[in-house]
C-alpha positions as CSV (number, residue, x, y, z in Angstrom):
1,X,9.5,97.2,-93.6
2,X,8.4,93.6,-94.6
3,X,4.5,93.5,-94.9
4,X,3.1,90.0,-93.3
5,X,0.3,87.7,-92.8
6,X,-0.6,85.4,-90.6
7,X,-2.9,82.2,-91.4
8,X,-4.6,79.9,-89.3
9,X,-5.9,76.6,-90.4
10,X,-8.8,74.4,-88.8
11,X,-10.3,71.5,-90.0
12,X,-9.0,68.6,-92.5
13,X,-6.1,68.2,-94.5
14,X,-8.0,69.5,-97.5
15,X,-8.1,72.8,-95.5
16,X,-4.5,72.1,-94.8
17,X,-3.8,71.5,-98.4
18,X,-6.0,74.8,-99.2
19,X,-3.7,76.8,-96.6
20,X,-0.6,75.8,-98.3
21,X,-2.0,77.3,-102.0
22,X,-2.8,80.5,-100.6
23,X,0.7,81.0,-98.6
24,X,1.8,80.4,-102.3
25,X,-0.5,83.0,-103.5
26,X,0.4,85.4,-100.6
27,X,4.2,85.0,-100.8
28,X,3.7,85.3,-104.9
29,X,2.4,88.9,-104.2
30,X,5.4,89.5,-101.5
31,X,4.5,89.0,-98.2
32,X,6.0,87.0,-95.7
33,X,4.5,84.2,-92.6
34,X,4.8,85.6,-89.2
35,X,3.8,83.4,-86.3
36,X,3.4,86.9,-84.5
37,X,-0.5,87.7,-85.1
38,X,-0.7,91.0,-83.7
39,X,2.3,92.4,-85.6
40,X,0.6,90.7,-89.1
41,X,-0.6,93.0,-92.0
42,X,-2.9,90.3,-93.1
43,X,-4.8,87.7,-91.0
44,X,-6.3,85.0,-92.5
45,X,-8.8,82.2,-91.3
46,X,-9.4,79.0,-93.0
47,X,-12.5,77.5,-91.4
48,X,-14.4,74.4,-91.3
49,X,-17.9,73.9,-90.8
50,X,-18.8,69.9,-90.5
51,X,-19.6,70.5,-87.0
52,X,-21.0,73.4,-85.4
53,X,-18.4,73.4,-82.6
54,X,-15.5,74.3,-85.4
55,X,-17.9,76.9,-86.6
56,X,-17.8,78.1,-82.6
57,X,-14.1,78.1,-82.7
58,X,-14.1,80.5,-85.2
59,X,-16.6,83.2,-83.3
60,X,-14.0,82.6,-80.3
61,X,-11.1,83.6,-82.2
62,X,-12.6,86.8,-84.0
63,X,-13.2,88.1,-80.5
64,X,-10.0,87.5,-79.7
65,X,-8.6,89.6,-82.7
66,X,-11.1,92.8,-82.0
67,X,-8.8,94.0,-79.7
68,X,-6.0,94.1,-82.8
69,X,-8.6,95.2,-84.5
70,X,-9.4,97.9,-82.7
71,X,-5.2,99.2,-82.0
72,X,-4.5,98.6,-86.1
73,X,-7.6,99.6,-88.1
74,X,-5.5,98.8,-91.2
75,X,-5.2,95.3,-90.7
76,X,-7.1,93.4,-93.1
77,X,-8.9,90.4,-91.3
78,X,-10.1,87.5,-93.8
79,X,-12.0,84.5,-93.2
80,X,-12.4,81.8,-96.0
81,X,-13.0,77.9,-96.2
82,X,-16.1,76.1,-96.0
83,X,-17.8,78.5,-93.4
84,X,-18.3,81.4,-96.3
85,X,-19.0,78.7,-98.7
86,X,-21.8,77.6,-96.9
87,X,-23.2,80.7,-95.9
88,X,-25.3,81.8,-98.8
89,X,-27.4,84.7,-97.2
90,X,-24.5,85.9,-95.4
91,X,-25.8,85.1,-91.8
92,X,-22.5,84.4,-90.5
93,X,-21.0,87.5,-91.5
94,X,-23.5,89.9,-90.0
95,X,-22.2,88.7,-87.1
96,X,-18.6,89.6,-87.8
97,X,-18.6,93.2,-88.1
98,X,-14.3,93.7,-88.0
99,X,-13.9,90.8,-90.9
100,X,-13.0,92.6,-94.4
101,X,-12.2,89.4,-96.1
102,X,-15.3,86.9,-96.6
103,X,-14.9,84.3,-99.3
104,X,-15.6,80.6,-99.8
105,X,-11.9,78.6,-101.1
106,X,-12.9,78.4,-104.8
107,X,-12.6,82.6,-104.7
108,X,-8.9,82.4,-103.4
109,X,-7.3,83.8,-106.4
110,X,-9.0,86.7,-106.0
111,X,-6.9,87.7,-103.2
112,X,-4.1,89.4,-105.0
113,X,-6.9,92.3,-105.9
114,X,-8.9,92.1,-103.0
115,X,-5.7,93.3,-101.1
116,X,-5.1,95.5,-103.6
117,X,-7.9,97.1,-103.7
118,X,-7.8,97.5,-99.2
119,X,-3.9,98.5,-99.0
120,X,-2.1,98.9,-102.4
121,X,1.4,99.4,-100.6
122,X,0.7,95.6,-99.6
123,X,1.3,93.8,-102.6
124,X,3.4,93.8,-105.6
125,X,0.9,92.3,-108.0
126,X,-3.2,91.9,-107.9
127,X,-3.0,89.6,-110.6
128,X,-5.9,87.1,-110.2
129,X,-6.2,83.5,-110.4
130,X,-8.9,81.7,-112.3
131,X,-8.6,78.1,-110.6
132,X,-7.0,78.1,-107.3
133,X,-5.8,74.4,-108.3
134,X,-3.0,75.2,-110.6
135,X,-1.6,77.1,-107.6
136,X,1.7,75.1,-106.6
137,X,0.9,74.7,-102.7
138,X,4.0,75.9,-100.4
139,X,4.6,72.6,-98.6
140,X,5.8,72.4,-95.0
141,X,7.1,69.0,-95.3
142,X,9.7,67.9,-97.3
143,X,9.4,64.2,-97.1
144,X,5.2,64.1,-96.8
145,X,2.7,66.1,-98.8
146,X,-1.2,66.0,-99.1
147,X,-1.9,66.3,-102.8
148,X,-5.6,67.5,-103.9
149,X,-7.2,65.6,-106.9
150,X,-10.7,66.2,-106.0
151,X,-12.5,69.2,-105.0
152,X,-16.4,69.3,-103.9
153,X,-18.8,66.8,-104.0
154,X,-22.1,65.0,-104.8
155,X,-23.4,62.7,-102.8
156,X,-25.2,65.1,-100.2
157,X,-25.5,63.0,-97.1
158,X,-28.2,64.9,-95.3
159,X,-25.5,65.6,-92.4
160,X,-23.2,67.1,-94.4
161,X,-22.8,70.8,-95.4
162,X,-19.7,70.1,-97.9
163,X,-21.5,70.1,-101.5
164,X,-23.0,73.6,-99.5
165,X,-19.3,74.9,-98.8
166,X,-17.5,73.5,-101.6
167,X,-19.9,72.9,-104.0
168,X,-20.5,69.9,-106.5
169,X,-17.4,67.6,-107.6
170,X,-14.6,68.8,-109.5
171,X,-11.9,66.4,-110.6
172,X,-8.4,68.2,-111.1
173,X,-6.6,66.8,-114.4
174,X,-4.7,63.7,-114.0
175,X,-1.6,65.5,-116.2
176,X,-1.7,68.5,-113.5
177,X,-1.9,65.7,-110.3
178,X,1.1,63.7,-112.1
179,X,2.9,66.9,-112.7
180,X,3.0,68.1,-109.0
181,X,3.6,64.5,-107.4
182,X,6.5,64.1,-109.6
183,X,8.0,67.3,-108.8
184,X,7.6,66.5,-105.3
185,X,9.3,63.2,-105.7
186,X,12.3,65.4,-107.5
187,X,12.5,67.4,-104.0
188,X,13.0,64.6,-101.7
189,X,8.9,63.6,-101.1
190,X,8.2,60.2,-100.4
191,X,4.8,59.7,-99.1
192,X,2.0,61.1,-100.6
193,X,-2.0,61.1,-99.5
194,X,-4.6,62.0,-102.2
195,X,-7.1,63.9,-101.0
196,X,-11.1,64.6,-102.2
197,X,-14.4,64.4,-100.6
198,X,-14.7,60.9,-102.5
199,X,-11.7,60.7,-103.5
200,X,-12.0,56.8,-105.3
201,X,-15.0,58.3,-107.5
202,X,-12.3,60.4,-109.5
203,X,-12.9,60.9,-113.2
204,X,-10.3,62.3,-114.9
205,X,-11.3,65.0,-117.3
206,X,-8.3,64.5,-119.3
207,X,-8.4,60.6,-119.3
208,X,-5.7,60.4,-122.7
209,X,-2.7,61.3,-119.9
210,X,-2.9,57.9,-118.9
211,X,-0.3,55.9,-120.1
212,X,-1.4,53.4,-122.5
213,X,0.6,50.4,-120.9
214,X,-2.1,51.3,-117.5
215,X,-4.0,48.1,-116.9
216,X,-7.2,49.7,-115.4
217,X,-10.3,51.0,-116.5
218,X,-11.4,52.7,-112.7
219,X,-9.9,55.9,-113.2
220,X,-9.1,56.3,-109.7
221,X,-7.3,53.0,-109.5
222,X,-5.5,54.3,-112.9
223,X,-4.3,57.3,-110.5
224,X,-2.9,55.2,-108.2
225,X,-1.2,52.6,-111.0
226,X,0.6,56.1,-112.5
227,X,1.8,57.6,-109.3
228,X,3.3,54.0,-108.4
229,X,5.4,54.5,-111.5
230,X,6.9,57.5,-109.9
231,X,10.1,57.4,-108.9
232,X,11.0,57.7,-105.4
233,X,7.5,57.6,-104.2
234,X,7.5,54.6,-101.9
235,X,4.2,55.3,-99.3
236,X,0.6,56.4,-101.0
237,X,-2.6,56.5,-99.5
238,X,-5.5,58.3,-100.3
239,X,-8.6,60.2,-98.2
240,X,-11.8,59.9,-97.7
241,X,-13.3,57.2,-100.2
242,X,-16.7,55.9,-100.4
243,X,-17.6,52.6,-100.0
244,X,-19.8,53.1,-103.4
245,X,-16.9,53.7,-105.4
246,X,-14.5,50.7,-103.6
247,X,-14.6,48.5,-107.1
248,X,-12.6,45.6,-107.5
249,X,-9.8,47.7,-109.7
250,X,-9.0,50.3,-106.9
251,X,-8.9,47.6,-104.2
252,X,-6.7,45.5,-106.7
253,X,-4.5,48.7,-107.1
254,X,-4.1,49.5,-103.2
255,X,-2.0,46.1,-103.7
256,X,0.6,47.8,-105.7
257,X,4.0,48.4,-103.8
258,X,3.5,52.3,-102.9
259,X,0.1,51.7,-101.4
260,X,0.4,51.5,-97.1
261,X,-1.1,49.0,-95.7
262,X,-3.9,51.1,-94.5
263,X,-7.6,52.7,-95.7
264,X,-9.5,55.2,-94.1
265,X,-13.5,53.7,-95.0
266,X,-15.9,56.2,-93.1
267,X,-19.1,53.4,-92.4
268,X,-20.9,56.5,-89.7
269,X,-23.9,54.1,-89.0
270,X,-24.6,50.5,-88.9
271,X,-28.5,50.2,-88.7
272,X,-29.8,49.9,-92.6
273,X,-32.6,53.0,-91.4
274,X,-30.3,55.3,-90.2
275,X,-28.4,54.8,-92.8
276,X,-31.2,55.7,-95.0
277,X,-31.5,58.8,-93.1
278,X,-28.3,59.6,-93.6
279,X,-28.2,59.0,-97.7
280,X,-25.2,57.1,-97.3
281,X,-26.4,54.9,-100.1
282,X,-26.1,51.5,-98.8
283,X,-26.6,48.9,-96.2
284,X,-24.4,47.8,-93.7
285,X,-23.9,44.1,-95.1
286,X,-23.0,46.0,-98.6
287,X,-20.2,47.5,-96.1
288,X,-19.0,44.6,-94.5
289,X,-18.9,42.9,-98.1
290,X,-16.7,45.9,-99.0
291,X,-14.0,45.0,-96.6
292,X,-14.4,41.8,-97.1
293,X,-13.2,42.5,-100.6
294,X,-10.4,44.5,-98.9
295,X,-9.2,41.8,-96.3
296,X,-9.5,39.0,-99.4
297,X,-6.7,40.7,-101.1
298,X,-4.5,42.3,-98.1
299,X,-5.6,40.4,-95.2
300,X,-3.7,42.5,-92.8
301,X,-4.9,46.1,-94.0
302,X,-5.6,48.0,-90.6
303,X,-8.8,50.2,-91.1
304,X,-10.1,53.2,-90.0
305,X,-13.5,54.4,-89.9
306,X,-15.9,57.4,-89.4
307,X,-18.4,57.4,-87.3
308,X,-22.0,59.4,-85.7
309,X,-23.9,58.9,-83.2
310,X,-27.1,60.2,-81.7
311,X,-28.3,60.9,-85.3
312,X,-32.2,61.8,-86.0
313,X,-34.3,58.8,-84.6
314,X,-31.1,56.4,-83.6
315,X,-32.7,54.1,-81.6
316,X,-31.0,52.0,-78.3
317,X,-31.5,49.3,-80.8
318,X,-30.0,51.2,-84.2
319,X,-27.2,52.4,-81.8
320,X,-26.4,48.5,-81.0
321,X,-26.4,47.7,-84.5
322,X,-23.7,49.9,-85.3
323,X,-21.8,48.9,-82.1
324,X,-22.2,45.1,-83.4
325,X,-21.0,46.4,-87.3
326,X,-17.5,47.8,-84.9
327,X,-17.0,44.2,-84.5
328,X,-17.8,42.9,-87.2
329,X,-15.7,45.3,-88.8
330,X,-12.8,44.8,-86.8
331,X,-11.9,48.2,-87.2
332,X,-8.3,49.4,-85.6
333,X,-9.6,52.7,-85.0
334,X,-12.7,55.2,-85.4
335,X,-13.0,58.9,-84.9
336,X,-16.6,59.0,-83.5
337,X,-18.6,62.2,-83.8
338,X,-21.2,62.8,-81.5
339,X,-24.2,64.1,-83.8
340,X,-24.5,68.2,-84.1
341,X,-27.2,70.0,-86.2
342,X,-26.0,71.5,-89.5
343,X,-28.1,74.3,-91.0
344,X,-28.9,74.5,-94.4
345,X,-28.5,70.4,-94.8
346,X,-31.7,68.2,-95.5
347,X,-31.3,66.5,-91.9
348,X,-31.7,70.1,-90.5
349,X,-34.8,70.7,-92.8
350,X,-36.4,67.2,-92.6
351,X,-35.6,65.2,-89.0
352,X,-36.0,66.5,-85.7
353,X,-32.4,66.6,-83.4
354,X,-34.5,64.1,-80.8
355,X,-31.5,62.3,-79.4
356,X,-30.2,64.1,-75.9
357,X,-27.3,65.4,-75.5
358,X,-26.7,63.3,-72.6
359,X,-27.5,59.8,-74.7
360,X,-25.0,60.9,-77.3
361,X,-22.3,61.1,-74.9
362,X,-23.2,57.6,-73.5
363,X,-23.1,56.5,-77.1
364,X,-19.6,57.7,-77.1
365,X,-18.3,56.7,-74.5
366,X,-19.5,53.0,-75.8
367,X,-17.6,53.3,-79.0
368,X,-14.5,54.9,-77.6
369,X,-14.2,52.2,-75.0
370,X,-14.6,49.5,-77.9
371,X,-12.4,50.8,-79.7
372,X,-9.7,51.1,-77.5
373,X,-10.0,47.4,-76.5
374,X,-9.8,46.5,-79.9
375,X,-7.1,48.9,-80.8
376,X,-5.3,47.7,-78.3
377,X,-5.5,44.1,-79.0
378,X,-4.6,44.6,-82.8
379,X,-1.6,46.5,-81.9
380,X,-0.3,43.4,-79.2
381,X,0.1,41.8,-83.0
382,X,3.5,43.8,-84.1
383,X,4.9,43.0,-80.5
384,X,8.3,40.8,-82.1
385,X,7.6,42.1,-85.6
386,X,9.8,44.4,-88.3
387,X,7.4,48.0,-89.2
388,X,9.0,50.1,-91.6
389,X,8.6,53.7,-89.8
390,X,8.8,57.1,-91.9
391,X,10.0,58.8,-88.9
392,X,8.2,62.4,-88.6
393,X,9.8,64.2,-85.8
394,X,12.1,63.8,-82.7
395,X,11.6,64.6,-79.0
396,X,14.7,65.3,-76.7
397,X,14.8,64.1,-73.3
398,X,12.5,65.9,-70.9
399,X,13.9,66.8,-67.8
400,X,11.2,65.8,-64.8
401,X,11.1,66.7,-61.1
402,X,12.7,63.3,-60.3
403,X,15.8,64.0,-62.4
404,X,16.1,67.1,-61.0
405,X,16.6,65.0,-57.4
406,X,19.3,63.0,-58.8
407,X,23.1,63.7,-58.4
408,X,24.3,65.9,-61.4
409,X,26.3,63.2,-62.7
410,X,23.4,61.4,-63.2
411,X,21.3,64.6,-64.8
412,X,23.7,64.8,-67.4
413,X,24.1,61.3,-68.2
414,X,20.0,60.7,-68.4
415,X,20.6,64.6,-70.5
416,X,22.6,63.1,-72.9
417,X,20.5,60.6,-74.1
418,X,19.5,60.9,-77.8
419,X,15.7,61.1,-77.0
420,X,13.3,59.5,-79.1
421,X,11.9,59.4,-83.2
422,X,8.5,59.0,-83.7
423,X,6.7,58.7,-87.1
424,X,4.1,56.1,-88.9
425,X,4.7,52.7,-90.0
426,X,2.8,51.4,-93.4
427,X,-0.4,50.6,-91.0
428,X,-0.6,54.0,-89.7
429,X,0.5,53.1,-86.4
430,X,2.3,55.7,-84.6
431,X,6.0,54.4,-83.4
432,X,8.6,55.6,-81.2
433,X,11.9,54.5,-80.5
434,X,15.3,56.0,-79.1
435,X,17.2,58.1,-82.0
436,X,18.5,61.4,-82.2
437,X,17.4,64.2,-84.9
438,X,19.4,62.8,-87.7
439,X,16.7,60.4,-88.8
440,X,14.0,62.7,-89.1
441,X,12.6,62.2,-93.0
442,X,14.4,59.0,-93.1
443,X,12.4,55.9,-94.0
444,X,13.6,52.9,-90.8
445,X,13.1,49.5,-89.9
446,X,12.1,49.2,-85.8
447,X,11.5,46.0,-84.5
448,X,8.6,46.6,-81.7
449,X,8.8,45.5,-78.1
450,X,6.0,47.1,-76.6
451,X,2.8,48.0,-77.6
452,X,-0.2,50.1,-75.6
453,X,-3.4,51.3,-77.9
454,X,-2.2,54.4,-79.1
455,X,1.6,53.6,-79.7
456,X,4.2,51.1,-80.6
457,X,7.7,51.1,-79.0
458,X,10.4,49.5,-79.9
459,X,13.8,49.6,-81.2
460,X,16.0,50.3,-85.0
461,X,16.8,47.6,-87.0
């Protein structure tokens, strides 16, 4: 019989992008996915920790698996990611008593022996791996893929617990990032995001595989020159940058043809204090000159943003300031955290949590109804225009109540419509428009009719 695993993924696409090495590693040593969890030989967590409710998510499911736990004794339960790699004194784990498997990412390529070493019969190698890097990652999507370049970082924002989980920067060798995107692009990829914790303060550690006909200095805006040359790679964009490391060569180099016309700029504060508090490292005018710079060479570039609020000491009027930065801004969209407490971080050690939990959701609520105004009115922009869509999936026709009512001649008519494509155009706006299965992957041109704040509708070119 086939020996399985089963892996579940939360957090952010460099968790994604970790997943996808280890099913590599797992299917190297012979087992096999199964979407069945309580028939798997091997389950596997990969957790995330930057806020305490994904941390809760991950207590929820363990109880859930005690039961398997309990009818298969063999099955090996694992946990890794950034809740292991934070948990130094293994406080977490005392508290999982049915877990066999507890290891922070960078141990990954151990697995092979760990398994080994549980169930021989469940592998046909324990070879180990040194750097879980060089793994090629099993990608689920042809046409997209999430490519790592950074791992870790240093910057230690008070709030954060990554340089905890994932330790201090490491930059993956610009011949090994140029060597995967390429073989991607000779499979079919088109779009590729890099991915890092600051991902635009790269350094390659190998910086002689540039090419010597690259016009930039920035190393990061070098990355993006070579992966433009790349054949068949016509969407790039990158996650999460700092606005530190946003110099005048990587914002000239998001101009290059590849590049979407989209950045992802997390700001989190717009009172000078709290960001002070938060070690983010500047000001809010040092931001707004940032995309300033941005805007003065692609005056169109939609932009995204992180955000928290109810941090340690935000005042009514510190909260204000960061609503007025929003506008100033002129974001298109924000993903807003409300602020949690992260042990082990220097906000936990130094500030006191004195924001209620009832002022944080007003806070919010504030932002989340700004933004949608202002989403919405950015969007009313591409009603009448041409958006070149990289179309993700398709959705049939969904049979409702009323159709149900209607005479079957009708049912099948309104049945055999083609149903709708949706997928991204170059600003990241999420498009739909009528189209049957057949365009999936496919890169279209859909003039939109309609837009609302969190889609655009229109029709194919």
């Amino acid at each position: 019989m086939q020996q399985t695993y089963h892996l579940t993924t939360f957090g952010c696409q460099m968790n994604k992008n970790d997943s996808e090495r280890m099913e590599t590693l797992l299917q190297g040593v012979g087992l096999v996915s199964t979407d069945d969890r309580d028939k798997a030989d091997v389950i596997l967590i990969n957790t995330c920790s930057v806020r305490q409710s994904a941390e809760d998510r991950v207590f929820g499911l363990i109880r859930k698996l005690e039961p398997i736990k309990e009818k298969s004794p063999n099955v090996i339960i694992g946990i890794t990611g950034c809740m292991p790699g934070r948990d130094r004194d293994r406080a977490f784990k005392k508290k999982l008593p049915i877990v066999d498997l507890y290891f922070p990412t960078a141990d990954m390529g151990q697995l092979p022996r760990w398994l080994g070493e549980l169930r021989p019969e469940l592998v046909n190698s324990d070879d180990t791996i040194e750097d879980y890097l060089k793994l090629k990652p099993e990608y689920h999507s042809k046409r997209q893929a999430f490519v790592s370049i950074q791992t870790g970082c240093n910057k230690f924002c008070s709030y954060c617990v990554v340089p905890f989980s994932r330790g201090l920067e490491k930059n993956r060798p610009v011949a090994d990032i140029l060597e995967e995107i390429r073989d991607l692009a000779a499979h079919g990829c088109v779009e590729v995001t890099l991915l890092g914790q600051t991902v635009n303060s790269y350094i390659a550690p190998d910086p002689e595989s540039f090419d010597s006909e690259n016009p930039y200095k920035d190393h990061f805006a070098s990355l993006l020159w070579e992966v433009n040359q790349i054949e068949g790679i016509s969407r790039l964009q990158f996650t999460a940058p700092h606005p530190l490391h946003m110099t005048d060569e990587v914002i000239d180099a998001m101009t290059l043809p590849a590049h979407l016309n989209y950045i992802h700029l997390p700001v989190q504060a717009g009172d000078d204090e709290v960001l002070r508090r938060m070690n983010r490292r500047y000001t809010a005018e040092q931001f707004l000159e940032v995309v300033e710079r941005l805007r003065g060479k692609m005056p169109d570039i939609a932009l995204a943003t992180d955000m928290i609020v109810g941090f340690c000491g935000e005042s009514d009027e510190a909260f204000e300031k960061t609503v007025e930065l929003y506008k100033k801004a002129d974001f298109d969209i924000s993903y807003t955290a409300r602020y949690s407490v992260r042990s082990g971080t220097a906000a936990w050690r130094a500030f006191k949590d004195d924001v209620s939990h009832e002022e944080k959701k007003r806070r919010w609520n504030v932002m989340q109804e700004l933004m949608e105004q202002t989403t919405l009115r950015k969007n009313q922009r591409f009603v009448g225009e041409t958006v070149s869509v990289l179309v993700e999936r398709h959705e049939g026709p969904k049979v409702t109540d009323e159709m149900l009512k209607m005479p079957e001649k009708i049912q099948e008519m309104m049945a055999s419509q083609p149903g709708f494509c949706y997928g991204n155009s170059r600003e990241m706006k999420l498009v739909r428009f009528p189209g049957d299965e057949s365009f999936v992957g496919e890169i279209v041109d859909v003039k939109i009719k309609r837009a609302d704040t969190w889609l655009l509708e229109g029709e194919r070119v």
